[in-house]
C-alpha positions as CSV (number, residue, x, y, z in Angstrom):
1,X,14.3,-24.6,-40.5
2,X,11.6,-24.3,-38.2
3,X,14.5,-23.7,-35.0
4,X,16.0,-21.2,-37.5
5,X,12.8,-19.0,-37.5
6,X,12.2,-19.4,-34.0
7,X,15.8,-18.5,-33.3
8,X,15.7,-15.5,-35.7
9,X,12.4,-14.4,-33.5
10,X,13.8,-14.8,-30.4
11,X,16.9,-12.5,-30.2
12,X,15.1,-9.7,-31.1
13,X,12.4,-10.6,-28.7
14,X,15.2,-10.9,-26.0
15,X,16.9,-7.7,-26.7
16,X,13.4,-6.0,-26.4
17,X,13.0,-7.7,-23.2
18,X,16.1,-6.9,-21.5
19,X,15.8,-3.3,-22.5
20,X,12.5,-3.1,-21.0
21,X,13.5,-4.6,-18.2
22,X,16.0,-2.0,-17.0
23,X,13.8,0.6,-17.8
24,X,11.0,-1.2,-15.7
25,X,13.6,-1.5,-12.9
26,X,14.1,2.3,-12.8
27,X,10.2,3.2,-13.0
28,X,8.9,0.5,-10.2
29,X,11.9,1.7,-8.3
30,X,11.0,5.1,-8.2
31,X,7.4,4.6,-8.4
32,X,6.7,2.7,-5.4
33,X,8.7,5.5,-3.6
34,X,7.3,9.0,-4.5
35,X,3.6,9.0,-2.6
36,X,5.4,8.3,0.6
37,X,8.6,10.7,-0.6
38,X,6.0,13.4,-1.0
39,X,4.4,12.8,2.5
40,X,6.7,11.9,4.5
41,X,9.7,13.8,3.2
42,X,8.2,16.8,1.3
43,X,5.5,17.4,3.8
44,X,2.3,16.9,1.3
45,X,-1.5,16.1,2.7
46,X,-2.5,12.5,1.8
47,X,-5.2,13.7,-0.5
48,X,-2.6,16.2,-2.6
49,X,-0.3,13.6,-2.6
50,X,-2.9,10.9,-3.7
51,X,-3.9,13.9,-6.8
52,X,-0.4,14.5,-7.9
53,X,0.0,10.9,-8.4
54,X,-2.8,10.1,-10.3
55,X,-2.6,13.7,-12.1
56,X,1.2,11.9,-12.7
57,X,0.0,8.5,-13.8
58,X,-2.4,9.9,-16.2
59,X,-0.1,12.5,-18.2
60,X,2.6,9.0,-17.7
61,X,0.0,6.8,-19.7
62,X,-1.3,9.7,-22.0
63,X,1.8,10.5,-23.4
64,X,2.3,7.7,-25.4
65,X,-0.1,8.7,-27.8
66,X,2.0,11.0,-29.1
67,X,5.0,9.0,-28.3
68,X,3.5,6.1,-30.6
69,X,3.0,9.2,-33.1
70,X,6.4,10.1,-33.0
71,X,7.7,6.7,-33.4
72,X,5.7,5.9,-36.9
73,X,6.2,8.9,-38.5
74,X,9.1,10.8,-37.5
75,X,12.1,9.2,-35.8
76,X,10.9,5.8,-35.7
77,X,10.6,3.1,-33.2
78,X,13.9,2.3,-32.0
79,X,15.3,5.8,-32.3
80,X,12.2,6.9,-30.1
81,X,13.1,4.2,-27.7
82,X,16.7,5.5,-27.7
83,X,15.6,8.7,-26.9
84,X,12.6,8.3,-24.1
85,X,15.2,6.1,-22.7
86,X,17.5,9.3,-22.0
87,X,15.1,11.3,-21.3
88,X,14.1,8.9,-18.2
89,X,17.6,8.5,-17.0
90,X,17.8,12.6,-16.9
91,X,14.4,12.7,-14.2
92,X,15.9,10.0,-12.5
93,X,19.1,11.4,-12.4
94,X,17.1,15.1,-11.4
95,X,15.0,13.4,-8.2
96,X,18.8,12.0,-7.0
97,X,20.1,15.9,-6.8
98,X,16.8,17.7,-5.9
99,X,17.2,17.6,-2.0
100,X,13.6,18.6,-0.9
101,X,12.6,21.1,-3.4
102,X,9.2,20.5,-5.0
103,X,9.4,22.6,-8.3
104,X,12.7,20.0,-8.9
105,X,10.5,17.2,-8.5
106,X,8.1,18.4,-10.7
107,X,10.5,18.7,-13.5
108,X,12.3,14.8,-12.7
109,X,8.3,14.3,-13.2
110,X,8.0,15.9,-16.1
111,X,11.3,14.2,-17.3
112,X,9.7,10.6,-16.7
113,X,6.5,11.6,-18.3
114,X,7.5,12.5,-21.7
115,X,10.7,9.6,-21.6
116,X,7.9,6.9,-21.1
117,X,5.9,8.5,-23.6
118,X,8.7,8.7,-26.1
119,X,10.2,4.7,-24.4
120,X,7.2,2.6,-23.8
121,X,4.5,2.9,-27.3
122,X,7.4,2.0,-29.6
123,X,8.8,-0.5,-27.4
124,X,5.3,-2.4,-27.2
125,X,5.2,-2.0,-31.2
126,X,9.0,-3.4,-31.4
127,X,7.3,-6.8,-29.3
128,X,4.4,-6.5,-31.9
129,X,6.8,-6.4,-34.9
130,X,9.1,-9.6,-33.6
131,X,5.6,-11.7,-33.8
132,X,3.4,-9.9,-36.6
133,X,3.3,-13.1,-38.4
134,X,2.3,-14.8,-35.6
135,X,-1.0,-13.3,-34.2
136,X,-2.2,-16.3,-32.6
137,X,0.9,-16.1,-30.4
138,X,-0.2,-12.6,-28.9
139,X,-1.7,-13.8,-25.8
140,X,1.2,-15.8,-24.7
141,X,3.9,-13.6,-25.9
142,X,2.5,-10.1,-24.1
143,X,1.8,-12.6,-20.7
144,X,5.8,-13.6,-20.7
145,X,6.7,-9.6,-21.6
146,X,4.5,-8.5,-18.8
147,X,5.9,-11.4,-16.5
148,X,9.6,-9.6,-17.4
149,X,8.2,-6.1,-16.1
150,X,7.0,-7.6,-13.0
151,X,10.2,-9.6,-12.6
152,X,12.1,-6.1,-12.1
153,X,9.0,-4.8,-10.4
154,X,9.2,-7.8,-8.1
155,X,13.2,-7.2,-7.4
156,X,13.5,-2.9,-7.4
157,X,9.8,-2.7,-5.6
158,X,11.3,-4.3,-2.5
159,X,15.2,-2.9,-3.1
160,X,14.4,0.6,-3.3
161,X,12.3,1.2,0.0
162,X,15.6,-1.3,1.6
163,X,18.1,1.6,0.2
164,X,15.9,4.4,1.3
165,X,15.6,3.1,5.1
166,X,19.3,2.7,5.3
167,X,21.1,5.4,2.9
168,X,17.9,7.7,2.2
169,X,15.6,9.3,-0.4
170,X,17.9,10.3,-3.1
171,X,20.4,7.1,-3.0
172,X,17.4,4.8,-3.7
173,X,16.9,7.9,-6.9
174,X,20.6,7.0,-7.8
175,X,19.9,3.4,-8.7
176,X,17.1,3.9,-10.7
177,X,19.1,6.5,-12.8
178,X,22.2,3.9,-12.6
179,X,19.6,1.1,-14.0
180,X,18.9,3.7,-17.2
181,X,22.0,3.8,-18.2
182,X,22.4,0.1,-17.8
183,X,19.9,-0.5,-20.0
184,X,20.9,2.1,-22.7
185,X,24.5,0.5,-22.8
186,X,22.7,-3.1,-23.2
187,X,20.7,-1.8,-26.2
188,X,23.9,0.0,-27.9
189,X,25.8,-3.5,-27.7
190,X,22.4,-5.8,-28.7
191,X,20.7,-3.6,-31.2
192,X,21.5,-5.3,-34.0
193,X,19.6,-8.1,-33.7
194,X,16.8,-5.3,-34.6
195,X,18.2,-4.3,-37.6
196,X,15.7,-6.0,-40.0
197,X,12.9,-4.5,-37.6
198,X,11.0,-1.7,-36.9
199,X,8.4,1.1,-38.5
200,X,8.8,2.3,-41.9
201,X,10.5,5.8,-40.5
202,X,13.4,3.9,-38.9
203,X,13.8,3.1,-42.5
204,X,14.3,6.4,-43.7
205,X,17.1,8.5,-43.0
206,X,16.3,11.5,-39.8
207,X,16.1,15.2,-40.8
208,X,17.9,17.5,-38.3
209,X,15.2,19.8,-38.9
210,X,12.9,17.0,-37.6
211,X,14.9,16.0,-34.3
212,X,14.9,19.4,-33.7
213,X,11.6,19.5,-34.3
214,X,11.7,16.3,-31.2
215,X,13.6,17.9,-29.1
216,X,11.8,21.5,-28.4
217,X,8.6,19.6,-28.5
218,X,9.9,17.3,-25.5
219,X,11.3,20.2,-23.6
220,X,7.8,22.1,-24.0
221,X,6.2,18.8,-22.5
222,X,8.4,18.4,-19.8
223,X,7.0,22.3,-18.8
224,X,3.8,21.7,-19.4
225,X,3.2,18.4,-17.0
226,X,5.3,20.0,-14.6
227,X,2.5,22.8,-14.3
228,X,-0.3,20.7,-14.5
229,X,0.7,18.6,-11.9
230,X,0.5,21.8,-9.6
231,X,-3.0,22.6,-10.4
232,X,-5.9,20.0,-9.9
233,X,-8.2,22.2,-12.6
234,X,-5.8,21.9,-15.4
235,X,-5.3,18.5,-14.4
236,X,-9.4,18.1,-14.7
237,X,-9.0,19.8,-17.6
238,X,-6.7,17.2,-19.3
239,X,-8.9,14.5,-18.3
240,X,-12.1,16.0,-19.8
241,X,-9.7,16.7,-23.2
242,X,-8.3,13.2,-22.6
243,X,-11.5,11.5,-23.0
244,X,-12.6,13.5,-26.0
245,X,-9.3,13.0,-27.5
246,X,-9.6,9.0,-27.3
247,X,-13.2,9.2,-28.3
248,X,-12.2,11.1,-31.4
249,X,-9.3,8.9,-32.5
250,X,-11.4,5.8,-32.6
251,X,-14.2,7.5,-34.4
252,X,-12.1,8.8,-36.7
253,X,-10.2,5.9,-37.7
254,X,-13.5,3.6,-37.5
255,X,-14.6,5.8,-39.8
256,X,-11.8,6.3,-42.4
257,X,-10.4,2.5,-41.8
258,X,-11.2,0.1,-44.4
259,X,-14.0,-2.3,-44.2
260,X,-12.1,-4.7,-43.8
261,X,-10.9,-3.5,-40.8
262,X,-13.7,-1.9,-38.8
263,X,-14.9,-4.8,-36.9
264,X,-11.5,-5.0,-35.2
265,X,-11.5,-1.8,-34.3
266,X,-15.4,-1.8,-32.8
267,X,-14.3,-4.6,-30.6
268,X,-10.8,-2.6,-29.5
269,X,-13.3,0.0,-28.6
270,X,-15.3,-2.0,-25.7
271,X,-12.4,-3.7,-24.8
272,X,-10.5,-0.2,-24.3
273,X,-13.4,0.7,-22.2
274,X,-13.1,-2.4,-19.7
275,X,-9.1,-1.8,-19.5
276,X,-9.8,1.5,-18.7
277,X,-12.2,0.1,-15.7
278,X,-9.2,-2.0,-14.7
279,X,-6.9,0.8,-14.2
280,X,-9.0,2.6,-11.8
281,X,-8.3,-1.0,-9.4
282,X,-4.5,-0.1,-10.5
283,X,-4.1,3.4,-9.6
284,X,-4.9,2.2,-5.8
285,X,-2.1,-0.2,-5.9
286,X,0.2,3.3,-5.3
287,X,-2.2,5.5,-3.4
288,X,-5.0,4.0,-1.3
289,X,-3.3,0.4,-0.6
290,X,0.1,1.9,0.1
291,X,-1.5,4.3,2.3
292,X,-3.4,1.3,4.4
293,X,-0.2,-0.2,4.4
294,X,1.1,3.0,6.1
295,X,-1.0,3.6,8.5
296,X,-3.4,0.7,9.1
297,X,-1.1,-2.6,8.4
298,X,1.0,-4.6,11.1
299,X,4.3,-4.6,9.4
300,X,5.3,-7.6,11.0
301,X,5.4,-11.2,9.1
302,X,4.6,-13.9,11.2
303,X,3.8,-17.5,11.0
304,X,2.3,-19.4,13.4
305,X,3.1,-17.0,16.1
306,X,6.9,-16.4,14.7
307,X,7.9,-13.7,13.4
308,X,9.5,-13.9,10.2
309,X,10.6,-10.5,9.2
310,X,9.3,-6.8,9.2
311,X,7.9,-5.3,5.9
312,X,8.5,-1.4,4.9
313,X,5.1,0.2,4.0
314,X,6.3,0.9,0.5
315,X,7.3,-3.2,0.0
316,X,4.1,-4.1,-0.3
317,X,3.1,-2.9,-3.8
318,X,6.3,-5.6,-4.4
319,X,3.6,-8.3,-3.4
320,X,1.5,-7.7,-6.5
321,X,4.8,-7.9,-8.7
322,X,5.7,-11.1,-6.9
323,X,2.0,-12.6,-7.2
324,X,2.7,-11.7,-11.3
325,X,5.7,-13.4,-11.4
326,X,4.8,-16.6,-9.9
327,X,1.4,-16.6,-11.8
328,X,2.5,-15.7,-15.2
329,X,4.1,-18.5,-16.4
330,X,1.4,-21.3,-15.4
331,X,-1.2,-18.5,-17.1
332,X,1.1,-18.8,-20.0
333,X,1.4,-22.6,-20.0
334,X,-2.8,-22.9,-20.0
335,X,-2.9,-20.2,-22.6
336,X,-0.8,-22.5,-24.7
337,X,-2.8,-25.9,-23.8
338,X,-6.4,-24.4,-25.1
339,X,-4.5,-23.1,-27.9
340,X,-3.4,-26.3,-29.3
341,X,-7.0,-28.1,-28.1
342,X,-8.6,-24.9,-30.0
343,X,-10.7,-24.1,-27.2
344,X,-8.5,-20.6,-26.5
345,X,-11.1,-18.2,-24.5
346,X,-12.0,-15.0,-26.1
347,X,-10.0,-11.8,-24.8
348,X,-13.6,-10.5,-23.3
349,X,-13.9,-13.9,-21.6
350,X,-10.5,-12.9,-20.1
351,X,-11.3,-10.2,-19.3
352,X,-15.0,-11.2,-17.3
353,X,-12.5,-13.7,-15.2
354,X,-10.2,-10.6,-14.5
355,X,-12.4,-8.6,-13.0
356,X,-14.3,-11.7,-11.1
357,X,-10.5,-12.0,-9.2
358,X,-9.9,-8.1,-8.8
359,X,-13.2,-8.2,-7.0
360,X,-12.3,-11.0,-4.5
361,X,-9.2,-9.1,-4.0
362,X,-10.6,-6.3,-2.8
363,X,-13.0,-7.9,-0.7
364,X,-9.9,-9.4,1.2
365,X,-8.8,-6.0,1.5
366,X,-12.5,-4.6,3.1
367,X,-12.9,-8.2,5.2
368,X,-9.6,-7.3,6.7
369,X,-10.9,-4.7,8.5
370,X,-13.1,-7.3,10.6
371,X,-9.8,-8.9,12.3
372,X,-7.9,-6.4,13.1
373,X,-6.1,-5.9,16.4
374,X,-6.3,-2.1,17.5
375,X,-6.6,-0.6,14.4
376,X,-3.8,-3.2,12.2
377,X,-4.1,-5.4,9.9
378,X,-2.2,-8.7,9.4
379,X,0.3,-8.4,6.9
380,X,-1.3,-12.2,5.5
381,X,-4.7,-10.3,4.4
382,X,-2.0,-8.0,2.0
383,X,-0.5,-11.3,0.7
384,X,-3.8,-12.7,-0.2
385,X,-5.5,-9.9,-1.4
386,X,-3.1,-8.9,-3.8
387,X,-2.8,-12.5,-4.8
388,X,-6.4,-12.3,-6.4
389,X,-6.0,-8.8,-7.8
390,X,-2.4,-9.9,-9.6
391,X,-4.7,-12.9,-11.3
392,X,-7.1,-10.2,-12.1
393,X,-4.2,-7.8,-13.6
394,X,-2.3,-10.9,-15.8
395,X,-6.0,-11.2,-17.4
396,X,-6.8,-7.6,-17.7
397,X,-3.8,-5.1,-18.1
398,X,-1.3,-7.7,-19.6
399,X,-3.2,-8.7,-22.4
400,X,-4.6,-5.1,-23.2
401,X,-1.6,-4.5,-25.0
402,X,-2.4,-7.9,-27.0
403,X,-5.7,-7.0,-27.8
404,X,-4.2,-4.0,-29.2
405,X,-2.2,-5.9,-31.8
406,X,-4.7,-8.6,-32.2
407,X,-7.2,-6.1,-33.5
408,X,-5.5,-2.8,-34.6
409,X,-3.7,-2.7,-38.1
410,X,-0.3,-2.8,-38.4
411,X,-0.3,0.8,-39.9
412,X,-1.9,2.3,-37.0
413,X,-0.1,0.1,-34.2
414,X,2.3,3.3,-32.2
415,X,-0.6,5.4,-32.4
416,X,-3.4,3.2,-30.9
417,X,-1.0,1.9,-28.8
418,X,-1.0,5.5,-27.6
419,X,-4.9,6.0,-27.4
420,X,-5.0,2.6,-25.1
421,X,-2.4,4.6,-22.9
422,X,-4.2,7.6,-23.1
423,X,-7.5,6.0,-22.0
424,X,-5.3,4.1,-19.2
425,X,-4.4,7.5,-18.1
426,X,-8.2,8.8,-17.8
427,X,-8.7,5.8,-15.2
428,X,-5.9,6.5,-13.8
429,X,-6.6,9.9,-12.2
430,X,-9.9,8.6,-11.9
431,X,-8.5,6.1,-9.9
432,X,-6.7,8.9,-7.3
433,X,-9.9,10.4,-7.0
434,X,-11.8,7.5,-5.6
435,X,-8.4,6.7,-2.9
436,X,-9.0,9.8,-1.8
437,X,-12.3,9.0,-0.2
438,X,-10.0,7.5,2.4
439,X,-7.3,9.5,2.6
440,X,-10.0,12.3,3.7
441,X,-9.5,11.0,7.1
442,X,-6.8,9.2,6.4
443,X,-5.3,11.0,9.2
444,X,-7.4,11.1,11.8
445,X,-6.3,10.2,15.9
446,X,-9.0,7.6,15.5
447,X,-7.0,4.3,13.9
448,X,-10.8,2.2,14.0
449,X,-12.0,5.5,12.0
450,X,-9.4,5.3,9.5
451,X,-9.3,1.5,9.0
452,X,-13.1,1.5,8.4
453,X,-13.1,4.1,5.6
454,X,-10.4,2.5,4.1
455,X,-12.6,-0.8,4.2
456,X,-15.6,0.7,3.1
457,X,-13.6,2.0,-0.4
458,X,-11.9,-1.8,-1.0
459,X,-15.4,-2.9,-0.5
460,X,-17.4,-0.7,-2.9
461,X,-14.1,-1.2,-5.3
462,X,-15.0,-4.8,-4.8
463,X,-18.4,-4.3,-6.0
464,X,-17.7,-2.2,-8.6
465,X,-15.5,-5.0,-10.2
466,X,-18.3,-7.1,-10.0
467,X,-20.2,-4.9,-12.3
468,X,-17.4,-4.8,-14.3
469,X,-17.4,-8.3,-14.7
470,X,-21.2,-8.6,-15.3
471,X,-21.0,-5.9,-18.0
472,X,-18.2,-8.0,-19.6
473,X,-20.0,-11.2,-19.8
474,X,-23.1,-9.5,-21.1
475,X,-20.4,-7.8,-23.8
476,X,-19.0,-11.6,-24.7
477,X,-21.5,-12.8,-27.4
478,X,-21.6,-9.6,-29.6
479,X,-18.0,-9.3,-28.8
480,X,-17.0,-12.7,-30.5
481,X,-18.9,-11.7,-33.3
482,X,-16.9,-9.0,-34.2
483,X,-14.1,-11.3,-33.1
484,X,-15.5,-14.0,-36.0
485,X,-15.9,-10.9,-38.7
486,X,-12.5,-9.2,-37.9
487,X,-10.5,-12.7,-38.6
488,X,-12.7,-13.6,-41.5
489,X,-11.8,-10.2,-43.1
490,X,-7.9,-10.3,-42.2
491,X,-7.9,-13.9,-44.1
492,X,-9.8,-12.9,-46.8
493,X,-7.2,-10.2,-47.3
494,X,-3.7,-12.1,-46.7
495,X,-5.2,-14.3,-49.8
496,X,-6.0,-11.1,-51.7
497,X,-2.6,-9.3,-50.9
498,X,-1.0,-13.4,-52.1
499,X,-3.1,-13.6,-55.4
500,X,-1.9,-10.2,-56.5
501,X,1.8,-11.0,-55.3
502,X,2.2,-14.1,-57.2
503,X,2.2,-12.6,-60.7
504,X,5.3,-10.5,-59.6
505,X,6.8,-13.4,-57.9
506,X,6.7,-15.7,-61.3
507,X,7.9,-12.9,-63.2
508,X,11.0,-13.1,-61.1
């Protein structure tokens, strides 16, 4: 019985992962392109470049809010998946036949933005709803579902740039369109294994007047960020908006939640707040660290004076996704060893030990500077940096999404799904902002002037994930208190929601 219900839990779970997967493919793939398409192809200054992106990455993670919207109240989750799914293959398919025109690939842009907003809220929920009667599972299962994005990470992160050297730009677009559509035909053939599953409005049967509704809204979007990514002041202008938005929803729904629930959602608060510290480390992973690797990186593996093979700058965002891969499951594993010794660490303890290795990562990346030969860096310092920052991510980013279900009520899962996106978003920019303190002489004749600002921002990063971490340890105590309230209150009333169940149940 017991290998029944964890057999009808995993072929959901698997169907969820697969379709993710593909869609991951097609993201990383492009993703770990587009600063370098825009400089190197398009013509773009580092520092606009740099902005776009994070002006990019910030509408990307913002959009789920409304996506996680859409999903519980008006198409549902798996119709919204189905749709931000098509909506990604139609960018993807747009930066494949835009040559070298920049108002195309602000559209394909705009395309991607509102697809993950539509694809990746609901999708989380969907992961969410497989285990919702298995909280105490959270950890491990978001660490394995983050371990499957960085497996196609890992693969399209270092296939991609390999395409783009030998057939060019828009080939290495084609796959990542091609990998859409591979995923959308996987879900048609698996989706019924969700069938059971899903928010109450995949329940009810969908309006035309309300995917109508959908669709002009989604072509409106697509407008909208393709204009804002063209101007830095609107682009402030969502941030500032951003923040207040995020600030409101929590308020709002501390406010109005029941009592029960409030402690859980003062905790999600904080913990929001060190994510969102963590995604300012992430946003450099595509703008200041792929730039070093550009200009300030020997691109040449060796070991022990032989050389091994030659890296392309844009491969070596693929060694954080590797570093993911290979850590996840021995996280995973130790995750499950305190859980059954009851000695599992508090998500803010995770969180203090994130930030303790994105720190030492970074400080890799500024000692590098120290042993480099005429302005280059070995390609080992990249390996080992991002080696401590992947740690730091599996700790941080991969289990923000679990602290999300772990503390959040069901009812309100899509849509503060979205506000931890939204917030993610904020940093995001934030994050492009602080790169660009490098990329202001980024290109300068002077190599030894360019690797030394680039050292000086990985070390103050450094530093500043060092007060990140001190801030989360000093957070810890009053943090497990709300912890110790929230999980009190949610048993309290499971036996309250059971006691008025069982008069019903008898009657039957």
């Amino acid at each position: 019985m017991l290998a029944a219900h964890r057999n009808h839990r995993l072929r959901p779970f698997l169907t969820v992962l697969l379709f993710e997967f593909w869609e991951r493919c097609g993201y990383y793939g492009t993703a770990v392109l587009m600063v370098l398409f825009m400089i190197q192809q398009l013509g773009i200054r580092d520092t606009d470049a740099s902005l776009i992106w994070g002006t990019f990455s910030a509408l990307l993670f913002a959009a789920p809010a409304v996506g996680g919207w859409v999903g519980d109240r008006i198409l549902g989750a798996k119709r919204s998946m189905r749709l931000g799914a098509c909506v990604l293959a139609l960018g993807y398919l747009l930066l494949t036949i835009s040559g070298n025109s920049l108002p195309k690939m602000h559209l394909a842009l705009g395309l991607i933005i509102v697809g993950s907003g539509l694809f990746k809220p609901n999708i989380a929920n969907m992961v969410r709803r497989v285990y919702e009667d298995s909280p105490s599972t959270f950890d491990r299962v978001f660490t394995l579902y983050y371990m499957t994005n960085n497996i196609a990470a890992s693969v399209f992160v270092l296939l991609t740039p390999w395409i783009k050297d030998r057939w060019g730009w828009h080939a290495a677009f084609a796959v990542c369109f091609v990998c859409m559509v591979i995923g959308l035909i996987c879900y048609a053939y698996l989706a019924r294994t969700l069938a059971d599953m899903g928010s109450t409005a995949d329940t009810q049967r969908l309006r035309g007047r309300s995917l109508a509704g959908v669709l002009g809204g989604c072509g409106l979007a697509v407008l909208v960020a393709a204009f804002v990514m063209q101007h830095d002041v609107m682009a402030l202008a969502c941030v500032y908006l951003g923040s207040a938005a995020v600030l409101g929803v929590f308020g709002y729904m501390i406010a109005n939640g029941k009592r029960s629930e409030r402690a859980g959602l003062i905790a999600a608060v904080f913990l929001v707040g060190e994510a969102m510290l963590f995604f300012v480390f992430y946003n450099q992973v595509g703008t200041s660290l792929t730039l070093f690797a550009l200009r300030h990186v020997d691109w040449n593996q060796t070991l022990f004076g032989r050389h091994l093979f030659t890296w392309s700058p844009a491969q070596y965002a693929g060694i954080n996704s590797l570093w993911v891969m290979v850590l996840s499951p021995p996280l995973a594993w130790v995750y499950r060893q305190l859980e059954k010794r009851g000695r599992d660490l508090h998500v803010a303890a995770k969180f203090a030990w994130g930030f303790v290795a994105v720190a030492a990562g970074f400080f890799v990346f500024g000692f590098s500077g120290h042993a480099a030969h005429d302005g280059k860096v070995s390609s080992w310092f990249m390996v080992a940096g991002y080696g401590f920052y992947s740690l730091g991510e599996l700790l941080v980013a991969a289990l923000g999404l679990a602290m999300m279900s772990r503390f959040v009520p069901a009812r309100m899962g899509g849509f503060m799904m979205g506000a931890f996106f939204v917030a993610a978003g904020i940093a995001q920019y934030l994050g492009s902002v602080i790169a660009n303190r490098a990329n202001l002489v980024g290109g300068l004749v002077d190599a030894n002037a360019g690797l030394a600002a680039y050292t000086r921002l990985f070390d103050d990063l450094g530093w500043l994930a060092v007060a990140g971490a001190i801030v989360a340890i000093a957070l810890l105590p009053f943090l497990r208190r709300l912890s110790d309230v929230h999980e009190r209150d949610r048993i309290d009333r499971e036996k309250h929601e059971a006691e008025a169940e069982a008069p019903r149940l008898r009657a039957h």
